[in-house]
C-alpha positions as CSV (number, residue, x, y, z in Angstrom):
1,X,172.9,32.7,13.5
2,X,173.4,28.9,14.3
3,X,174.4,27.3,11.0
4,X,173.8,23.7,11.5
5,X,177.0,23.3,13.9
6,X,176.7,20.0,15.6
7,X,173.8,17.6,15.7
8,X,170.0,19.5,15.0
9,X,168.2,18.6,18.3
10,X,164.4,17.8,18.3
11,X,161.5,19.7,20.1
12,X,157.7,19.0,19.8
13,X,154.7,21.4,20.8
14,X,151.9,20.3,22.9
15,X,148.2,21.1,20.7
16,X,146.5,23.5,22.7
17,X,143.3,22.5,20.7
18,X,143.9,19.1,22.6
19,X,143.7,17.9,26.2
20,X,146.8,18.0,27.4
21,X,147.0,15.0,30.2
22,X,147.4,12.7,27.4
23,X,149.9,14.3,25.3
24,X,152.3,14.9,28.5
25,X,151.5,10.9,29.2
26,X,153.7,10.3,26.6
27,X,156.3,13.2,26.4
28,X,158.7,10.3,28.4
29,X,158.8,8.3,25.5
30,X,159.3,11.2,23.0
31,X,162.4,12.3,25.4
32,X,163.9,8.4,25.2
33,X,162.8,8.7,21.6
34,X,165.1,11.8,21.2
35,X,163.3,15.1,22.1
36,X,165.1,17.5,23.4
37,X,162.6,20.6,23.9
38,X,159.2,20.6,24.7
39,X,156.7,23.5,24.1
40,X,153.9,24.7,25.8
41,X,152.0,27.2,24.0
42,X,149.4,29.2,25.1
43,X,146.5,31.2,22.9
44,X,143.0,31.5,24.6
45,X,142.5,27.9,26.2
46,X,144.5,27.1,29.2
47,X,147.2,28.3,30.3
48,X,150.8,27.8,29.9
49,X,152.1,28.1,33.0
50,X,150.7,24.9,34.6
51,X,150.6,22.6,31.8
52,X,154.8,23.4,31.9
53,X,155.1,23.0,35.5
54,X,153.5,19.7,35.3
55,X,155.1,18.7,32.1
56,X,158.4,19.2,34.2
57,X,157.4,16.8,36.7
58,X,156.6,14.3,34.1
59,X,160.1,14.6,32.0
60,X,163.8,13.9,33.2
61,X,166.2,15.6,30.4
62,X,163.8,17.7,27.9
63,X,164.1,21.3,28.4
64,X,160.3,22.5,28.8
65,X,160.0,25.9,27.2
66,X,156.9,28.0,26.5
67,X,155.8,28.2,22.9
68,X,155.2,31.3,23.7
69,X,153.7,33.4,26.3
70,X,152.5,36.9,25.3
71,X,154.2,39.7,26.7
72,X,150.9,41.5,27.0
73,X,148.9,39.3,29.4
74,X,151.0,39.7,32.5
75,X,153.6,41.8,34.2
76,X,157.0,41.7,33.1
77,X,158.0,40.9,36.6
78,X,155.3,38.0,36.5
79,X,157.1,36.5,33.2
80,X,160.4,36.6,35.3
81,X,158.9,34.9,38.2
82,X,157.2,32.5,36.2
83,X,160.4,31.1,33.9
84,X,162.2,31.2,37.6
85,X,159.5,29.1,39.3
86,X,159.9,26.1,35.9
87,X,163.9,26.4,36.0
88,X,163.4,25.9,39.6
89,X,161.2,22.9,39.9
90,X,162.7,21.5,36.3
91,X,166.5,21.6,37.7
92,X,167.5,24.4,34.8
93,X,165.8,23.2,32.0
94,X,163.3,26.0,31.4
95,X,163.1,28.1,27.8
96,X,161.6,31.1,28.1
97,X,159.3,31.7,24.7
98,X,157.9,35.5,24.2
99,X,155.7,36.9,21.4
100,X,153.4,39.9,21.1
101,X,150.2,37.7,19.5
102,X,148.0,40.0,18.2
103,X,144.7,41.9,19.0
104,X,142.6,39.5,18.5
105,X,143.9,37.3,21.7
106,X,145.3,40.1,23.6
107,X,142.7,42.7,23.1
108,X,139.5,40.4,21.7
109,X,140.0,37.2,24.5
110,X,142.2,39.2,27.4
111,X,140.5,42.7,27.3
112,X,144.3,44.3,27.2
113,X,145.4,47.1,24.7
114,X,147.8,45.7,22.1
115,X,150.4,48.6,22.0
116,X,153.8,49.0,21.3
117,X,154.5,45.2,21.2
118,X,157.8,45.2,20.0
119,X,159.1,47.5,23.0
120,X,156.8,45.6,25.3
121,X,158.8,42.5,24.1
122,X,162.7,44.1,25.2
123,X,160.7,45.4,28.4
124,X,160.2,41.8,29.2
125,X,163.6,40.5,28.1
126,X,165.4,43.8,30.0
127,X,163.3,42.7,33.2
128,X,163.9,38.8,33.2
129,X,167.4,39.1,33.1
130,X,167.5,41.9,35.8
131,X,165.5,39.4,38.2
132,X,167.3,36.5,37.7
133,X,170.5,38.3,38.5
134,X,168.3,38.6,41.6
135,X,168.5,42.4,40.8
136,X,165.1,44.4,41.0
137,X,163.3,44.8,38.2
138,X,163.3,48.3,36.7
139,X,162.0,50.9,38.5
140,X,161.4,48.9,41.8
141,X,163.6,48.7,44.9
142,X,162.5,45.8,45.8
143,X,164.8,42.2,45.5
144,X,163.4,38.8,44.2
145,X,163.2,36.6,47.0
146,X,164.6,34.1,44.8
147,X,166.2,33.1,41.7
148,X,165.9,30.9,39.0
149,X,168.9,27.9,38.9
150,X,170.5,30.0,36.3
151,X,171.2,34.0,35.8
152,X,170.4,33.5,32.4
153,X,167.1,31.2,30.9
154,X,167.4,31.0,27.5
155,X,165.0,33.5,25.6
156,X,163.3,32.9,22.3
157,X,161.3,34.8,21.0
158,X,158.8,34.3,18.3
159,X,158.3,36.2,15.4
160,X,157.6,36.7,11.5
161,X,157.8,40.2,11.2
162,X,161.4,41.9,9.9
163,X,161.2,44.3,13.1
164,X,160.7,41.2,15.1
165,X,163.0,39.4,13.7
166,X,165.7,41.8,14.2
167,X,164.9,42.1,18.1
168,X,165.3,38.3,18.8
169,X,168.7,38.5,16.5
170,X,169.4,41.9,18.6
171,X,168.4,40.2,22.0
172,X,167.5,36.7,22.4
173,X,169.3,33.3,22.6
174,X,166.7,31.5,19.8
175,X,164.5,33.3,17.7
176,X,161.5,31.0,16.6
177,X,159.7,31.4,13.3
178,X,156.4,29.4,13.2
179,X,156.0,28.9,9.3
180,X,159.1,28.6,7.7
181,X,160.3,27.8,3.8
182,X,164.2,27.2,4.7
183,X,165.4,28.0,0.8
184,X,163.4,31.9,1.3
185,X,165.1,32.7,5.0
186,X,167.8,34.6,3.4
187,X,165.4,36.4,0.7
188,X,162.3,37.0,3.5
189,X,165.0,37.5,6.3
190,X,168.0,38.4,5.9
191,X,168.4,42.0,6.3
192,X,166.6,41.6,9.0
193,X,168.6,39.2,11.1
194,X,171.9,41.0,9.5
195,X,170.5,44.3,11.4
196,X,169.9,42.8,14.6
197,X,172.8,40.5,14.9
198,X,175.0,44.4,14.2
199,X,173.5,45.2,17.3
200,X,173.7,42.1,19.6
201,X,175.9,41.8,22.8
202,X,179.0,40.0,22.3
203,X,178.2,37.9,25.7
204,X,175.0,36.2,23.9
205,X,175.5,33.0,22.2
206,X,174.8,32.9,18.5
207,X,171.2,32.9,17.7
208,X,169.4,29.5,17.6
209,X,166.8,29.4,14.9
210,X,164.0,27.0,16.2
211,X,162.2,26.2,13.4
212,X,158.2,24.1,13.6
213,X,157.3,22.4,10.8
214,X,155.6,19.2,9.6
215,X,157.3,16.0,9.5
216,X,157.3,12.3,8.8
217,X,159.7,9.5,7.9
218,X,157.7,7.0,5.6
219,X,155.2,6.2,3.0
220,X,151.8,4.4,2.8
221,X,149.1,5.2,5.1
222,X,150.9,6.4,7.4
223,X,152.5,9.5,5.2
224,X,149.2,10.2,3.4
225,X,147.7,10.7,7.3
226,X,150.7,13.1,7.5
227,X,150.4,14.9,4.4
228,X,146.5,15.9,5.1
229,X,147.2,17.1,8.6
230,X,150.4,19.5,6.9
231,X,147.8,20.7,4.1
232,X,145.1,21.3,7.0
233,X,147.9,23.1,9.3
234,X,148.9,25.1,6.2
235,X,145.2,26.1,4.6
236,X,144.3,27.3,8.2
237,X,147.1,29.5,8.6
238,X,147.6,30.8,5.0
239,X,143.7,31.1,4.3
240,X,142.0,31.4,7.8
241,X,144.2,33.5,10.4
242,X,143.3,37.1,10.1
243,X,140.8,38.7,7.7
244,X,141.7,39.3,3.7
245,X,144.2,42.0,3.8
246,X,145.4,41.1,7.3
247,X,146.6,37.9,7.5
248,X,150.6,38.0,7.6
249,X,150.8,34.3,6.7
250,X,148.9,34.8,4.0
251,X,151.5,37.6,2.9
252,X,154.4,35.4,4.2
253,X,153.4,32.9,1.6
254,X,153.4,34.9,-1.3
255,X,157.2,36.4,-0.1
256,X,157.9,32.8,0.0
257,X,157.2,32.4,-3.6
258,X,153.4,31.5,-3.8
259,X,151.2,34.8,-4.0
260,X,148.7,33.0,-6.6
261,X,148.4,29.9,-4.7
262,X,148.1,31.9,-1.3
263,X,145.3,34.1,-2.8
264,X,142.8,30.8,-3.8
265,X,143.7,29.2,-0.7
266,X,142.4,32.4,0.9
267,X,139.3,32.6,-0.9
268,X,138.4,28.9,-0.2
269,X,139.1,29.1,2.9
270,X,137.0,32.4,3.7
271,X,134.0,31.0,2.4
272,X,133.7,28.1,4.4
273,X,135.5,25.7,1.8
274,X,138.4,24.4,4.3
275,X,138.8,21.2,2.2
276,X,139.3,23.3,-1.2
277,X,141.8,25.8,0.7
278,X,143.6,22.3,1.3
279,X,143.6,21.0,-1.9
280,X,144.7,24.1,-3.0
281,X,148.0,23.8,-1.7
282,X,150.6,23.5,-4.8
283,X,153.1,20.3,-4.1
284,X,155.9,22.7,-4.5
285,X,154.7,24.7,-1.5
286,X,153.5,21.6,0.7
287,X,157.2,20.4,0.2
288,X,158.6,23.9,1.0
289,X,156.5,24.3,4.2
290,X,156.4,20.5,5.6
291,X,159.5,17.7,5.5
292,X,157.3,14.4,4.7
293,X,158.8,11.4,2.5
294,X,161.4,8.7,2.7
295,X,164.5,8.6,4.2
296,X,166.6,9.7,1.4
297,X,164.0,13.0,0.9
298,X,163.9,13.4,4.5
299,X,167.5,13.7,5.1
300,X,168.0,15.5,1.9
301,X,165.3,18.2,3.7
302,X,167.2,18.1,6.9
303,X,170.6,19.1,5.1
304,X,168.6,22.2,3.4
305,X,167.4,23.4,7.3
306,X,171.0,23.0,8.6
307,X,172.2,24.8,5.6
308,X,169.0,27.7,6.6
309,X,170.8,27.7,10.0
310,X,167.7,25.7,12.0
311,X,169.5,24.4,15.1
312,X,166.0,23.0,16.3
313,X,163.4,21.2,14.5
314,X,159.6,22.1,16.4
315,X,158.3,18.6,14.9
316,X,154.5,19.0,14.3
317,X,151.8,16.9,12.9
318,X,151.6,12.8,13.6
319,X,155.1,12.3,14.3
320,X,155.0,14.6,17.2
321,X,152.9,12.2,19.1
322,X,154.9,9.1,17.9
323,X,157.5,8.2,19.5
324,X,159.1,5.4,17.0
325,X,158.0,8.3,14.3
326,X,160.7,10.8,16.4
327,X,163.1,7.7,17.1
328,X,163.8,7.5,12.9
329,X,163.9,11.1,12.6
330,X,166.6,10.9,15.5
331,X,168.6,8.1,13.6
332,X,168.6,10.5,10.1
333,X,170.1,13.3,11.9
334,X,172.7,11.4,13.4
335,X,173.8,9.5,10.2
């Protein structure tokens, strides 16, 4: 793993729950502000692919990476062409994000079996790098046309689960966890990433972590604005993605150290009560999960990431949007 070597760089992630025109209005500001990374995700709205092609013609220095596309909705070949096309018309400054999603997007919205996902996942990865070598992809004789810029995009792939986990530290340049307590990595984690990193290729670089989590320099209105929208983020994952008994999150939090406050949040949440599932949210856990305060708690919450190994900070929440927000969290890190 990356363990906080040299200066933590700064992505954001587009809301796909939001129109996207004016979020990429500003993403020239955020990259003067100090982003370096921008994320596109995609879950059942639109789709990934063009909102990052345009977002490329809109930025000058950001990488512009997916955050992430699923491995089941198209052809490995298609992923390949698809990163080549960005790194193309971006001049090399595509990322390549992979994860499996679940059923209910790849099976309930796409109508596509959910099977095998994690060997789905280095069927990708194997056929990416093949094609930008400008190689055919397994099984084909045929050539690409063309190639990406570079031989190799970066690949991150996102993922929660230990067998997941230990394929992106096995295969992939950054590995991407979306909810992420930095003190717990070692404890939720860490035989995982010791088993994949046993197996990774000596020619990879060491594995980025790319961490998303909530974040605001500052107090008054402005934090308490920030603080509900972490609690919101949080309740919806830990209480309302996936049914009781199938919601990893909801697992994930009590590894992390907060089973009982997981299980309320849970049951407020499933009936309805989203604004009890928020308030239910223990200060310990909001301050574990999100990195909201002054500059001296800021900074001190920066130092515990770097120390986790997080090489990138996915800011979410108010601050994403901000660009003065992502200018003082720029001028902590490099203090």
């Amino acid at each position: 793993m990356s363990g906080g070597q040299g200066a933590m760089r700064l992505a954001v992630s587009l809301d796909y729950a939001r129109d996207p025109l004016p979020q990429i209005a500003v993403l020239g500001d955020l990259e003067d502000a100090g982003v370096d990374l921008v994320l596109i995700p995609e879950v059942y709205g639109l789709d990934a692919a063009t909102i990052a092609g345009f977002a490329a013609a809109r930025t000058r220095t950001a990488r512009i990476g997916f955050g992430v596309l699923p491995v089941h909705t198209r052809t490995p070949a298609l992923i390949a062409q698809t990163a080549a096309g960005l790194d193309a018309l971006s001049g090399g400054r595509a990322v390549l994000g992979l994860g499996t999603s679940g059923p209910g997007v790849i099976t309930g919205f796409h109508g596509v079996p959910f099977r095998r996902p994690l060997a789905r996942v280095r069927q990708v990865v194997e056929t990416c790098r093949a094609m930008w070598r400008r190689e055919p992809p397994p099984g084909s004789s045929l050539r690409p046309l063309l190639g990406p810029p570079r031989e190799r995009i970066p690949i991150h792939l996102a993922s929660l689960r230990p067998g997941g986990v230990a394929l992106a530290a096995e295969i992939a340049e950054g590995w991407y966890p979306l909810f992420l307590a930095p003190d717990r990595v070692e404890a939720v984690w860490g035989d995982a990433l010791r088993a994949g990193a046993a197996l990774r290729d000596p020619a990879l670089p060491p594995l980025e972590i790319v961490a998303s989590m909530h974040v605001w320099v500052g107090a008054g209105g402005d934090r308490e604005a920030a603080t509900a929208a972490a609690r919101a983020d949080i309740a919806l994952y830990v209480g309302g993605m996936g049914p009781r008994g199938g919601n990893y999150y909801n697992e994930l939090a009590g590894a992390f150290g907060w089973p009982d406050a997981a299980a309320e949040i849970q049951d407020h949440f499933l009936a309805g009560r989203r604004a009890e599932a928020a308030a239910a949210i223990p200060p310990d856990m909001l301050d574990g999960l999100s990195l909201i305060g002054d500059a001296g708690e800021v900074r001190a919450g920066l130092a515990t990431l770097r120390a986790a190994g997080v090489g990138t900070l996915v800011v979410r929440g108010p601050a994403a949007r901000d660009p003065k927000a992502i200018a003082n969290l720029r001028y902590l890190l490099d203090s």
